[in-house]
N, CA and C atoms of all chains as a GROMACS GRO file, in nm:
protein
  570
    1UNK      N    1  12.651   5.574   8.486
    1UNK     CA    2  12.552   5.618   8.387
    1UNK      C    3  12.463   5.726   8.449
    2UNK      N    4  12.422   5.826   8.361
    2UNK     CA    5  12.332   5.938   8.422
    2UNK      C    6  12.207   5.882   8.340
    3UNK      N    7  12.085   5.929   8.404
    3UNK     CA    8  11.927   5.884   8.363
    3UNK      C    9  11.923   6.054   8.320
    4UNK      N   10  11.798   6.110   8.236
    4UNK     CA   11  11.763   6.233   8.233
    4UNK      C   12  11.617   6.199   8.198
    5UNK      N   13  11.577   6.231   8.271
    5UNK     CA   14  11.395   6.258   8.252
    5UNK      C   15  11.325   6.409   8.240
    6UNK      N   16  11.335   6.403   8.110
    6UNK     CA   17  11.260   6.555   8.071
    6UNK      C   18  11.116   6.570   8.040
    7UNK      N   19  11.056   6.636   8.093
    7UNK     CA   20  10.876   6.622   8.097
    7UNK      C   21  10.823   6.710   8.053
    8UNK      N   22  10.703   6.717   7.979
    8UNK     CA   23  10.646   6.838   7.949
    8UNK      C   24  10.492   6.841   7.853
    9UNK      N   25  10.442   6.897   7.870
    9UNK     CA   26  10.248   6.984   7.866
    9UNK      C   27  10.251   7.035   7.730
   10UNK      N   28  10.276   6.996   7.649
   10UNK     CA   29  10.212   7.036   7.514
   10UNK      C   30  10.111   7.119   7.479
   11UNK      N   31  10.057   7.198   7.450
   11UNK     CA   32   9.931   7.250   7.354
   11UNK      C   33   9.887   7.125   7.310
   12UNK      N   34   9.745   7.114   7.307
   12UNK     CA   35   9.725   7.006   7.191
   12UNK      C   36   9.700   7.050   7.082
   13UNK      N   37   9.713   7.170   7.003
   13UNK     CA   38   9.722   7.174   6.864
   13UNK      C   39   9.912   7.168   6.837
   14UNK      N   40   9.971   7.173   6.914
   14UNK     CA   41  10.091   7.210   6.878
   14UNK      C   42  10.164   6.982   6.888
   15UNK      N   43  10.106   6.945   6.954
   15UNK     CA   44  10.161   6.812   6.968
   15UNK      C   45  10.225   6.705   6.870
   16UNK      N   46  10.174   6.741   6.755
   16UNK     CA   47  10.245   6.687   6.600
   16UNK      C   48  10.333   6.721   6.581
   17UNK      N   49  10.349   6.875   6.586
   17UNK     CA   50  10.484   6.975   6.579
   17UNK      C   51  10.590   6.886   6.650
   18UNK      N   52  10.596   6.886   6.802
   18UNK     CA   53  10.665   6.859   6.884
   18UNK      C   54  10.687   6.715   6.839
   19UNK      N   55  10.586   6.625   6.832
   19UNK     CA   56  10.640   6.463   6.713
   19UNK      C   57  10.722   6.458   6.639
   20UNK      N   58  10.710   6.562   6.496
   20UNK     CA   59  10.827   6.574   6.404
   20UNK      C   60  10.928   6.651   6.478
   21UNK      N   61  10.930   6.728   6.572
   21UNK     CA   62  11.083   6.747   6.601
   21UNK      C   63  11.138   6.641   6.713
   22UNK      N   64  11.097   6.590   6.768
   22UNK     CA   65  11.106   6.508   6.866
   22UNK      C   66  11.165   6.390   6.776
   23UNK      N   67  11.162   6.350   6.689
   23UNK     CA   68  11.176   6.240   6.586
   23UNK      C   69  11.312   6.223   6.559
   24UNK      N   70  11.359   6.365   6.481
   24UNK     CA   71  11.453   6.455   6.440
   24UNK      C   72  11.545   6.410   6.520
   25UNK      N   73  11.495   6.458   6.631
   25UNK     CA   74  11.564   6.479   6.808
   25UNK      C   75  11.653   6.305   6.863
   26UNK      N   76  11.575   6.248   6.797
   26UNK     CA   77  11.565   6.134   6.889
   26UNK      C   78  11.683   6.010   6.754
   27UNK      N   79  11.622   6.030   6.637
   27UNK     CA   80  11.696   5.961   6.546
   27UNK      C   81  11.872   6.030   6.559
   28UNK      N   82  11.904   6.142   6.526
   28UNK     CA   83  12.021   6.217   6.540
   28UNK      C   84  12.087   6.166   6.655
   29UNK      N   85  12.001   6.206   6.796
   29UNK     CA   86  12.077   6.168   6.917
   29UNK      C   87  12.073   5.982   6.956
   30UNK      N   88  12.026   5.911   6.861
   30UNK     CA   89  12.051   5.757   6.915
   30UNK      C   90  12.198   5.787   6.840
   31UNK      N   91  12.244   5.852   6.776
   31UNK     CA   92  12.387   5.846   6.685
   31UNK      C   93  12.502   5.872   6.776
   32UNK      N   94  12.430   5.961   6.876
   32UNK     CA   95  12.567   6.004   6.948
   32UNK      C   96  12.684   5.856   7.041
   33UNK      N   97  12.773   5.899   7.066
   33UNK     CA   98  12.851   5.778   7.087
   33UNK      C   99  12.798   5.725   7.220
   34UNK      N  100  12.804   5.850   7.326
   34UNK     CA  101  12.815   5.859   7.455
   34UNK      C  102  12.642   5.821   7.518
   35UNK      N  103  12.557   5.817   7.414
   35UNK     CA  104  12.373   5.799   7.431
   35UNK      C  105  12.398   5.619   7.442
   36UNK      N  106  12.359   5.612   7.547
   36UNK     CA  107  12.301   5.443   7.572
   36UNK      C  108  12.161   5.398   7.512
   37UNK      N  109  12.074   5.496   7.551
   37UNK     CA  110  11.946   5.477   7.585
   37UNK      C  111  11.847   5.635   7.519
   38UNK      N  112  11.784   5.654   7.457
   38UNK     CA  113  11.698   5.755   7.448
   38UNK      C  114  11.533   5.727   7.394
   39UNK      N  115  11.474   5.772   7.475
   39UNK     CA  116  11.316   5.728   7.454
   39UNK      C  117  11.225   5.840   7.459
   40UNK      N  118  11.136   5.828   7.396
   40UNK     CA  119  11.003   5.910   7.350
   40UNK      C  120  10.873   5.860   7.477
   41UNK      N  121  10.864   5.918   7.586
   41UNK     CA  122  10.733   5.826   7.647
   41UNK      C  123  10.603   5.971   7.624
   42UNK      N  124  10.483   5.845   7.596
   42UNK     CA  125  10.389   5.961   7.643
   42UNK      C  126  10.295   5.893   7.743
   43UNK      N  127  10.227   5.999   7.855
   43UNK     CA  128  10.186   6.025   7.930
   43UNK      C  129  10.053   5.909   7.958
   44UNK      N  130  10.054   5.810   7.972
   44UNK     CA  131   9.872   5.704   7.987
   44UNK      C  132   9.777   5.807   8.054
   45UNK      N  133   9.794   5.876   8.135
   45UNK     CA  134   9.634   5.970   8.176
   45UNK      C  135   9.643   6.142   8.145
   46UNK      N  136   9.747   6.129   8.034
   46UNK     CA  137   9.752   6.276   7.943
   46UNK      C  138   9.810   6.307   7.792
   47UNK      N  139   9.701   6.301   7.699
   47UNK     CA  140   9.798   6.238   7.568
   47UNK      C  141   9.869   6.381   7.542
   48UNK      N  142   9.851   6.501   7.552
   48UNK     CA  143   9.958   6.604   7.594
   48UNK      C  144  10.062   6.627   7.672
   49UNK      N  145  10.152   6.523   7.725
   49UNK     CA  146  10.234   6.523   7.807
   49UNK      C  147  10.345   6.405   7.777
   50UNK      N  148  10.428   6.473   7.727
   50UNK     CA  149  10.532   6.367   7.714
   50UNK      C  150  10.671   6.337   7.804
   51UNK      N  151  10.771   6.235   7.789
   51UNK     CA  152  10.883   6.247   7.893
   51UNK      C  153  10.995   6.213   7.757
   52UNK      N  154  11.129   6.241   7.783
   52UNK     CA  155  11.247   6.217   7.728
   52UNK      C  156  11.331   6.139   7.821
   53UNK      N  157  11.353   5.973   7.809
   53UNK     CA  158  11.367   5.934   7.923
   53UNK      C  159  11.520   5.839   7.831
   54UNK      N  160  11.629   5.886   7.888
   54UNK     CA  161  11.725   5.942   7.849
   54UNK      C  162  11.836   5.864   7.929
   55UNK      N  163  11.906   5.785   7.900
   55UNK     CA  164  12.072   5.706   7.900
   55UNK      C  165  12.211   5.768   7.890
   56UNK      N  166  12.247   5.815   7.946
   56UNK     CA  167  12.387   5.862   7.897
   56UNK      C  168  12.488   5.809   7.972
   57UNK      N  169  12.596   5.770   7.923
   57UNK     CA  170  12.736   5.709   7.952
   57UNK      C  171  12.778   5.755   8.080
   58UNK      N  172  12.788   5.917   8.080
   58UNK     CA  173  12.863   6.029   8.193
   58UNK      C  174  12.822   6.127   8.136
   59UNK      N  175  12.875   6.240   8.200
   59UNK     CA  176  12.873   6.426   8.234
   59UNK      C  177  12.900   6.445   8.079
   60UNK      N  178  12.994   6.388   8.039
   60UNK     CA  179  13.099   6.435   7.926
   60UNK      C  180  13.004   6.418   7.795
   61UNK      N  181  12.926   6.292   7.805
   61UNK     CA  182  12.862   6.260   7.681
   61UNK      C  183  12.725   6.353   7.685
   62UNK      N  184  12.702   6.400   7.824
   62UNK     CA  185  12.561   6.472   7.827
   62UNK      C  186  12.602   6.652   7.780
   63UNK      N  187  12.751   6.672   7.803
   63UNK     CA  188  12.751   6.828   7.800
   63UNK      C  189  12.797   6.845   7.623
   64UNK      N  190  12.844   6.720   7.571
   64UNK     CA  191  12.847   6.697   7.442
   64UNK      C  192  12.748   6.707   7.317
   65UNK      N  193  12.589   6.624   7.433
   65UNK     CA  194  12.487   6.625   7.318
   65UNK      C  195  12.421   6.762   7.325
   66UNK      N  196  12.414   6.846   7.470
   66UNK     CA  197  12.422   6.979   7.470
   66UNK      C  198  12.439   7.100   7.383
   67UNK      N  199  12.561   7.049   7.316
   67UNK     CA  200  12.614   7.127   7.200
   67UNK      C  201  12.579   7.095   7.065
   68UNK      N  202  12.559   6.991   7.024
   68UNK     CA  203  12.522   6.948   6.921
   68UNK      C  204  12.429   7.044   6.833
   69UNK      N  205  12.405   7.019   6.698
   69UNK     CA  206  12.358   7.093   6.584
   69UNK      C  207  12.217   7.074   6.656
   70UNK      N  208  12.170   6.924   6.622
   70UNK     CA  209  12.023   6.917   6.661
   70UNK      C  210  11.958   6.998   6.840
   71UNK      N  211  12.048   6.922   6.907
   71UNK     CA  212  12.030   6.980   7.047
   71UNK      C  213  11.976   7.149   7.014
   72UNK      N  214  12.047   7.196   6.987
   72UNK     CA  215  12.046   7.368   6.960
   72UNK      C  216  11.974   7.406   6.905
   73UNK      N  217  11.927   7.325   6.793
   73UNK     CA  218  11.846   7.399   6.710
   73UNK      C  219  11.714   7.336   6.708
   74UNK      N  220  11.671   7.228   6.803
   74UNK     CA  221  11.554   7.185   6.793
   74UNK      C  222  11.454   7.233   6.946
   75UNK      N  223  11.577   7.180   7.074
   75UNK     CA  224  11.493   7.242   7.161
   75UNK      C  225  11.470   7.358   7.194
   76UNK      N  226  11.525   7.467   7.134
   76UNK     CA  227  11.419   7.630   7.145
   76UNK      C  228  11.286   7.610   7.080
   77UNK      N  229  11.258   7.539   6.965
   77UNK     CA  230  11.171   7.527   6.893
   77UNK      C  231  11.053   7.471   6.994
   78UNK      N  232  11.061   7.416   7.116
   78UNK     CA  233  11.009   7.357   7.205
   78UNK      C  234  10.893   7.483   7.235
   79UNK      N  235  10.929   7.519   7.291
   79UNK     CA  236  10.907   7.666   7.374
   79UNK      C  237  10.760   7.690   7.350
   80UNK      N  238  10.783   7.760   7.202
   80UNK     CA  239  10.630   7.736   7.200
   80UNK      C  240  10.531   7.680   7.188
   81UNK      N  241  10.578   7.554   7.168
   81UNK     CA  242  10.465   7.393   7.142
   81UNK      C  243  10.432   7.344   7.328
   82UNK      N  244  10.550   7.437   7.385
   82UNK     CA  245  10.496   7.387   7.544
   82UNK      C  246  10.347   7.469   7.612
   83UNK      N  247  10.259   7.399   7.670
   83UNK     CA  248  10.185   7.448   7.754
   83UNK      C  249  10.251   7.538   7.868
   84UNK      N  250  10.336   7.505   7.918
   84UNK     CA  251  10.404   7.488   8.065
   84UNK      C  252  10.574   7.485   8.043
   85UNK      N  253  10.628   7.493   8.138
   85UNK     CA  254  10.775   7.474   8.159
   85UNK      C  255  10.822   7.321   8.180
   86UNK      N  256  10.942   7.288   8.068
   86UNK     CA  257  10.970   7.128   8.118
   86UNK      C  258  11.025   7.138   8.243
   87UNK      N  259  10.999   7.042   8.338
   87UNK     CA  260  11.090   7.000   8.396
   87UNK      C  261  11.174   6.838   8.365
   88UNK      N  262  11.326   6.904   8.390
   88UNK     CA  263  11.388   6.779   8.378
   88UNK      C  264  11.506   6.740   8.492
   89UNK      N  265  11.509   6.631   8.478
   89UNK     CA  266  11.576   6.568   8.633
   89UNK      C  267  11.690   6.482   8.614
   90UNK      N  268  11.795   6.513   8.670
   90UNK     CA  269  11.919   6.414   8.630
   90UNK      C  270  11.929   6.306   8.719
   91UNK      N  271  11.986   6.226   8.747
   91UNK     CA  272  11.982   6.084   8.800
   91UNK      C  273  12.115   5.998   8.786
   92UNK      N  274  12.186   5.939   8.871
   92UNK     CA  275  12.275   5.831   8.860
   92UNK      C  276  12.204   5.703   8.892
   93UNK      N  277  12.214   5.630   8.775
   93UNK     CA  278  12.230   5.515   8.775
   93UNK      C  279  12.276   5.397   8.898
   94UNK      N  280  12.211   5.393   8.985
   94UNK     CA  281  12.290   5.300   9.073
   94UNK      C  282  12.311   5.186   9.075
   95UNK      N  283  12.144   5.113   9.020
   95UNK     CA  284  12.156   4.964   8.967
   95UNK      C  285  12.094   4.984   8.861
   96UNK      N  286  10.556   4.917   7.422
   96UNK     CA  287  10.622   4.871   7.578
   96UNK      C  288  10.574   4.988   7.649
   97UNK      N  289  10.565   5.030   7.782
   97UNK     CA  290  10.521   5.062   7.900
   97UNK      C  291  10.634   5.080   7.956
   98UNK      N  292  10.661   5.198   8.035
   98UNK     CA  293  10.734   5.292   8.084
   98UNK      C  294  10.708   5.348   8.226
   99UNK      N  295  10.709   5.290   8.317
   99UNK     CA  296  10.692   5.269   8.469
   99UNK      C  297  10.800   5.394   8.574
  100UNK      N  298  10.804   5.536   8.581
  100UNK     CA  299  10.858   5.559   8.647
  100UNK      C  300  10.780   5.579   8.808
  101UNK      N  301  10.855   5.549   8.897
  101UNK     CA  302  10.814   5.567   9.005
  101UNK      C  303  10.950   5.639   9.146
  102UNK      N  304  10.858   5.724   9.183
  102UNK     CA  305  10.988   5.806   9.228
  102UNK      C  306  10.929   5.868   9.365
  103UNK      N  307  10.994   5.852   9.471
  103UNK     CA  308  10.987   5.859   9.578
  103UNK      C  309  11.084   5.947   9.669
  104UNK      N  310  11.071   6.023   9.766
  104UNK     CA  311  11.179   6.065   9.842
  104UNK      C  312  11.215   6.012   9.989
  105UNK      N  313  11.256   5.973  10.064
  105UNK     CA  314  11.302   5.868  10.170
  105UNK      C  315  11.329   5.960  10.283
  106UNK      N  316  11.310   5.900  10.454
  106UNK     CA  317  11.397   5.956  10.531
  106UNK      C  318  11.483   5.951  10.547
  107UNK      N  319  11.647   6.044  10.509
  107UNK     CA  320  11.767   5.974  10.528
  107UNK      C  321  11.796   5.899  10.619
  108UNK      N  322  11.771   5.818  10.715
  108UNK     CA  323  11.798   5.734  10.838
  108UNK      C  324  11.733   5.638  10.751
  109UNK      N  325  11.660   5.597  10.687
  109UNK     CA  326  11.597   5.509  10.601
  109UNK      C  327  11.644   5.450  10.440
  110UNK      N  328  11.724   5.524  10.392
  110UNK     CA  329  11.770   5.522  10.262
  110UNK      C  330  11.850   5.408  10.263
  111UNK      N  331  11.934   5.368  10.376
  111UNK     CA  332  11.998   5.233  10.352
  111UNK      C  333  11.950   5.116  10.358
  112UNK      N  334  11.828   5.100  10.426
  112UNK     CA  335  11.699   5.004  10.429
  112UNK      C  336  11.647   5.002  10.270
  113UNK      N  337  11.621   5.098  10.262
  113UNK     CA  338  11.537   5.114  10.129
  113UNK      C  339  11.616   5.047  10.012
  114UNK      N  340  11.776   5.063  10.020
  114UNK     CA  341  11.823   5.059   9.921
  114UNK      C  342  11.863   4.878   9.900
  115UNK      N  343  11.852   4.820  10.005
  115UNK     CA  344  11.874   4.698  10.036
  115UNK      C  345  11.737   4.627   9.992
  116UNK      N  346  11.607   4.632  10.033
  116UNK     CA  347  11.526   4.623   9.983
  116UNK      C  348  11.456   4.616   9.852
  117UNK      N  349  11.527   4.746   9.790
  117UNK     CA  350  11.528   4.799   9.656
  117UNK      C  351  11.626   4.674   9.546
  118UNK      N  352  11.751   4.655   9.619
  118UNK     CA  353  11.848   4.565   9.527
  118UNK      C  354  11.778   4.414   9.536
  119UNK      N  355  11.742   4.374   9.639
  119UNK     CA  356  11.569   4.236   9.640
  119UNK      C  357  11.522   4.265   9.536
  120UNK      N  358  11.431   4.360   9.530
  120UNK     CA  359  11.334   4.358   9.432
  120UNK      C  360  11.403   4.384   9.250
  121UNK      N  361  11.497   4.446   9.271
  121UNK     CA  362  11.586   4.439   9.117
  121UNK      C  363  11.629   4.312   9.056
  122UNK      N  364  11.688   4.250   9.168
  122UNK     CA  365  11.714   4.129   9.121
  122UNK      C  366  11.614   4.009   9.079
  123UNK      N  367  11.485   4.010   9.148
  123UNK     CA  368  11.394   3.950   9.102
  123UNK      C  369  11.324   3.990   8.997
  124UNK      N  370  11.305   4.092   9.017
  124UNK     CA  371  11.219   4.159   8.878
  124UNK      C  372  11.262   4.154   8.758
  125UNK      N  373  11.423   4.179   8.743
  125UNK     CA  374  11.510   4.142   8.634
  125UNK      C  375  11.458   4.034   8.530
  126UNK      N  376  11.438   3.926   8.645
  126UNK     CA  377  11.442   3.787   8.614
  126UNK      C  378  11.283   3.767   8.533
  127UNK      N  379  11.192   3.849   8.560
  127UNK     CA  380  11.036   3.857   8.491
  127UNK      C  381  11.063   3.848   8.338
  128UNK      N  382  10.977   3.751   8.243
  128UNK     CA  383  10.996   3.747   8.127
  128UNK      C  384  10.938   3.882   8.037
  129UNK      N  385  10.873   3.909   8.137
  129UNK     CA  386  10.776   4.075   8.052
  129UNK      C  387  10.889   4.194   8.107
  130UNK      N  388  11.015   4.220   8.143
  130UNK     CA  389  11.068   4.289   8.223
  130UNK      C  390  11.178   4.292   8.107
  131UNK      N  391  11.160   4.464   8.029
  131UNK     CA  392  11.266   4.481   7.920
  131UNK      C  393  11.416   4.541   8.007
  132UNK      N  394  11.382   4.606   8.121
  132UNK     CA  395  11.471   4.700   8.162
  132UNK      C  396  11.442   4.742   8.304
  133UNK      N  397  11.477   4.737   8.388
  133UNK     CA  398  11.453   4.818   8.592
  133UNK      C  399  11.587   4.868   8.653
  134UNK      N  400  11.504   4.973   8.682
  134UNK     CA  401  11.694   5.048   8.726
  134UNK      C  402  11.631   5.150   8.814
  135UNK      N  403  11.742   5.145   8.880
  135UNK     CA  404  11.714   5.253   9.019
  135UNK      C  405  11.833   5.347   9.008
  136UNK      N  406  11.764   5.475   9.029
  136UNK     CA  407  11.822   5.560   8.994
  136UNK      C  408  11.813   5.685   9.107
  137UNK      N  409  11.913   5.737   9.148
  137UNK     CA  410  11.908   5.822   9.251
  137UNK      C  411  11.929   5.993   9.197
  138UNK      N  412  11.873   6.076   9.281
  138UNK     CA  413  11.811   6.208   9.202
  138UNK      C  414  11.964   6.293   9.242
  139UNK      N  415  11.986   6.361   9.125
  139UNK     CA  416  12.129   6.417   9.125
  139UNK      C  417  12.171   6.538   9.208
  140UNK      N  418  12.037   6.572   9.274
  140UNK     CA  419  12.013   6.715   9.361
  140UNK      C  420  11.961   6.674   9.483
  141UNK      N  421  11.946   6.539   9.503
  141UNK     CA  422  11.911   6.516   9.649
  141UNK      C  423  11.919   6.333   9.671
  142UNK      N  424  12.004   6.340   9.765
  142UNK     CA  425  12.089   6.206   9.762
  142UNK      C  426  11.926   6.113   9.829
  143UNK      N  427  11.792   6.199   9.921
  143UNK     CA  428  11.712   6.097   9.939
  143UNK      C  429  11.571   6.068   9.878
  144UNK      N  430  11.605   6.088   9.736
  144UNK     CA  431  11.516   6.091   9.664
  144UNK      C  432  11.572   5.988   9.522
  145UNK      N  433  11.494   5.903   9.532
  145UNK     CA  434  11.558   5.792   9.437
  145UNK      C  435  11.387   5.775   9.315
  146UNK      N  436  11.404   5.710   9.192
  146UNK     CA  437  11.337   5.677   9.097
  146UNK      C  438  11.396   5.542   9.048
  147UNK      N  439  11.241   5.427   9.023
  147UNK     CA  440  11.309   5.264   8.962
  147UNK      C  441  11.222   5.303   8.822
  148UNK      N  442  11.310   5.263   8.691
  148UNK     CA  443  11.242   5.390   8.584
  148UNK      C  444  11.260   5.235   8.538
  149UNK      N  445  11.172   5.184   8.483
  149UNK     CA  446  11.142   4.996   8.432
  149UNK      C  447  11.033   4.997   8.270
  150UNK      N  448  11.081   4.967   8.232
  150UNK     CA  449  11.010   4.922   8.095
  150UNK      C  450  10.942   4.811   8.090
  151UNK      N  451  10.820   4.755   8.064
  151UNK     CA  452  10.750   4.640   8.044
  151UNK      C  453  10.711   4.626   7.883
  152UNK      N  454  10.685   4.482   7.867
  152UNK     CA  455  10.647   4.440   7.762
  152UNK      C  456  10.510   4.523   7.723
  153UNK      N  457  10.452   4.481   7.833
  153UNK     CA  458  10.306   4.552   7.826
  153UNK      C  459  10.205   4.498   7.940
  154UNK      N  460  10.120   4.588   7.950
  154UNK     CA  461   9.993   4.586   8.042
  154UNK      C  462   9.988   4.441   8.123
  155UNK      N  463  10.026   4.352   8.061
  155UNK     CA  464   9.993   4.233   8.086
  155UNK      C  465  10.133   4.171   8.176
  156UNK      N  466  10.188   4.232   8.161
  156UNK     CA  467  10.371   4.192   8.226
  156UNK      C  468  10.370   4.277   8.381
  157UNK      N  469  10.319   4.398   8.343
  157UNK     CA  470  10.277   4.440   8.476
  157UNK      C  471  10.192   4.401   8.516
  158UNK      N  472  10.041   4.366   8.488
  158UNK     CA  473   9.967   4.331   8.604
  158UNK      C  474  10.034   4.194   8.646
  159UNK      N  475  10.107   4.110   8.602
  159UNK     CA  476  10.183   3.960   8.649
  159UNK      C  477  10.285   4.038   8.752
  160UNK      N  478  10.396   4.109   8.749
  160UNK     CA  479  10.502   4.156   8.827
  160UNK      C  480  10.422   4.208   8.967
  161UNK      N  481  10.331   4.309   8.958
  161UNK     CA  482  10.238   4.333   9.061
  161UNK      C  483  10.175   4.221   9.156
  162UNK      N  484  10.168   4.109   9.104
  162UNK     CA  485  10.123   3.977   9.164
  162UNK      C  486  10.203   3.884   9.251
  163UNK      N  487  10.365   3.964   9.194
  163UNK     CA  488  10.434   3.834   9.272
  163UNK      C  489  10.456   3.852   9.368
  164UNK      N  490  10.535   3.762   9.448
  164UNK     CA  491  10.589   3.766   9.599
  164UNK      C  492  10.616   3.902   9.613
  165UNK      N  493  10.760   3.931   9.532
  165UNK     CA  494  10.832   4.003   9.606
  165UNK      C  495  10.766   4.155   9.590
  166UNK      N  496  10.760   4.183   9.491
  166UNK     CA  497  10.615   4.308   9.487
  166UNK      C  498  10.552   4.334   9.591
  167UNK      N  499  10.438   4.199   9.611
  167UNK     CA  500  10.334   4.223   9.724
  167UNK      C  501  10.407   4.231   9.851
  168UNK      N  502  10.539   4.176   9.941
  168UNK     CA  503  10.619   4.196  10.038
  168UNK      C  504  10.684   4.297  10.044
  169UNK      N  505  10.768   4.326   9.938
  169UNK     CA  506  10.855   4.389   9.943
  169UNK      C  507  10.835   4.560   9.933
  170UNK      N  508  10.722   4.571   9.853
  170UNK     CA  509  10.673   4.726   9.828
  170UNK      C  510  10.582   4.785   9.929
  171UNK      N  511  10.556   4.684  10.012
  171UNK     CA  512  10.454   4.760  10.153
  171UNK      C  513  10.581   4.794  10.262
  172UNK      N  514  10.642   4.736  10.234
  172UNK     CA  515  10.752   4.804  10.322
  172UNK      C  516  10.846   4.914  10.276
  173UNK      N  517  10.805   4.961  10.195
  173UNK     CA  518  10.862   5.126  10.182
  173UNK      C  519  10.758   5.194  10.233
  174UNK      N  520  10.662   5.207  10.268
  174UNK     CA  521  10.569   5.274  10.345
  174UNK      C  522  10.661   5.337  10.457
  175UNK      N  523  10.667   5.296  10.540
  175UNK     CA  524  10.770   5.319  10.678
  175UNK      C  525  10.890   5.424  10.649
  176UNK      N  526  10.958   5.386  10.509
  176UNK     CA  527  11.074   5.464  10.468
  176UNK      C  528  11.059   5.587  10.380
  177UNK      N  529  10.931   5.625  10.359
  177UNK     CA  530  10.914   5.689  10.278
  177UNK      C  531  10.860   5.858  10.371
  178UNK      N  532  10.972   5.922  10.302
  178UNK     CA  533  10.900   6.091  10.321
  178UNK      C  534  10.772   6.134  10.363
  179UNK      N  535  10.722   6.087  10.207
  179UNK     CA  536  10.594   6.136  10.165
  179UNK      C  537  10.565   6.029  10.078
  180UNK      N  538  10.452   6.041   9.978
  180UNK     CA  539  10.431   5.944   9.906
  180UNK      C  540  10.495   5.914   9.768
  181UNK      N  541  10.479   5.782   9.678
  181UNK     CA  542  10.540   5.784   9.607
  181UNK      C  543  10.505   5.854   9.509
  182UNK      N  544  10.537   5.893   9.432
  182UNK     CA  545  10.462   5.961   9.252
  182UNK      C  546  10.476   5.863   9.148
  183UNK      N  547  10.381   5.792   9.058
  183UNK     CA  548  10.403   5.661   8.972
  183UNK      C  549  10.364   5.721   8.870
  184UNK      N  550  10.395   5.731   8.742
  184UNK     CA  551  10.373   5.769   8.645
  184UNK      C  552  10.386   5.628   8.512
  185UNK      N  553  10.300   5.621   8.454
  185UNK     CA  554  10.290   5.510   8.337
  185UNK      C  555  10.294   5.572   8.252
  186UNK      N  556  10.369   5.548   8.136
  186UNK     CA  557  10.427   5.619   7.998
  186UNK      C  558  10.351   5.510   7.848
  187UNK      N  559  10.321   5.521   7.744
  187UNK     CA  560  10.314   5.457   7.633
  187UNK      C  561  10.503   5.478   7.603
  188UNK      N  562  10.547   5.379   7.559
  188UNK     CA  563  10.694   5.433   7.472
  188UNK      C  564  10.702   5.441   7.341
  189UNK      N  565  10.680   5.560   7.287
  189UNK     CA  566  10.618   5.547   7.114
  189UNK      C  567  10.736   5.578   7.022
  190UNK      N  568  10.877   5.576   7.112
  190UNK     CA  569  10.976   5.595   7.017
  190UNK      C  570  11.082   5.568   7.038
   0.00000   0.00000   0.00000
């Protein structure tokens, strides 16, 4: 299993924005086959800062949701609701 | 629920200690009734840098897990194995 932890600094006028697409984001991709796990966290000492803390099967199911309609067309929309640049971090599963 | 990542980077001469240590504390923690999920997860760009990314019931499940044995034993001894320090981040999970 791969973990993906994606992080990121919001605007706080833009943070609703990023809710309804994040929603979008998150209902669509619990559909995918290869998604174990997908979560919405926000930040306890920054209510502008959220994480995408993220389950996937393998490589195959992650370069899959990649392509996807929503994938494509929601996270550019990111961009400008970000304060800052996400960072995100891949991870194997060990236990 | 509460969203616990904590992520650390290790001295490689240390990572097999750590990881032995680490599978102690999984297996007990598992067993916590406030304990939705704990997983250790190793960083995909650097084999000595690991994250235990754990979900709690809530506030109250962690301050109990923090209390027990293996917590209070087992987590002062990554001190020794550790790089640098850890980074702990607490999440709300709102989705």
């Amino acid at each position: 299993m791969i973990e993906i932890i994606a992080k990121g600094t919001f605007k706080p006028d833009c943070v609703e924005t990023f809710k309804q697409l994040a929603h979008e984001m998150i209902v669509k991709t619990r559909q995918e086959p290869g998604c174990i796990s997908y979560q919405l966290c926000n930040d306890l000492s920054d209510p502008n800062t959220f994480a995408f803390v993220e389950t996937w099967q393998d490589q195959t199911a992650i370069d899959s949701h990649n392509q996807t309609l929503h994938f494509t067309s929601i996270v550019p929309r990111f961009a400008d609701l970000l304060a800052g640049p996400m960072e995100v971090k891949l991870y194997t599963v060990i236990e």
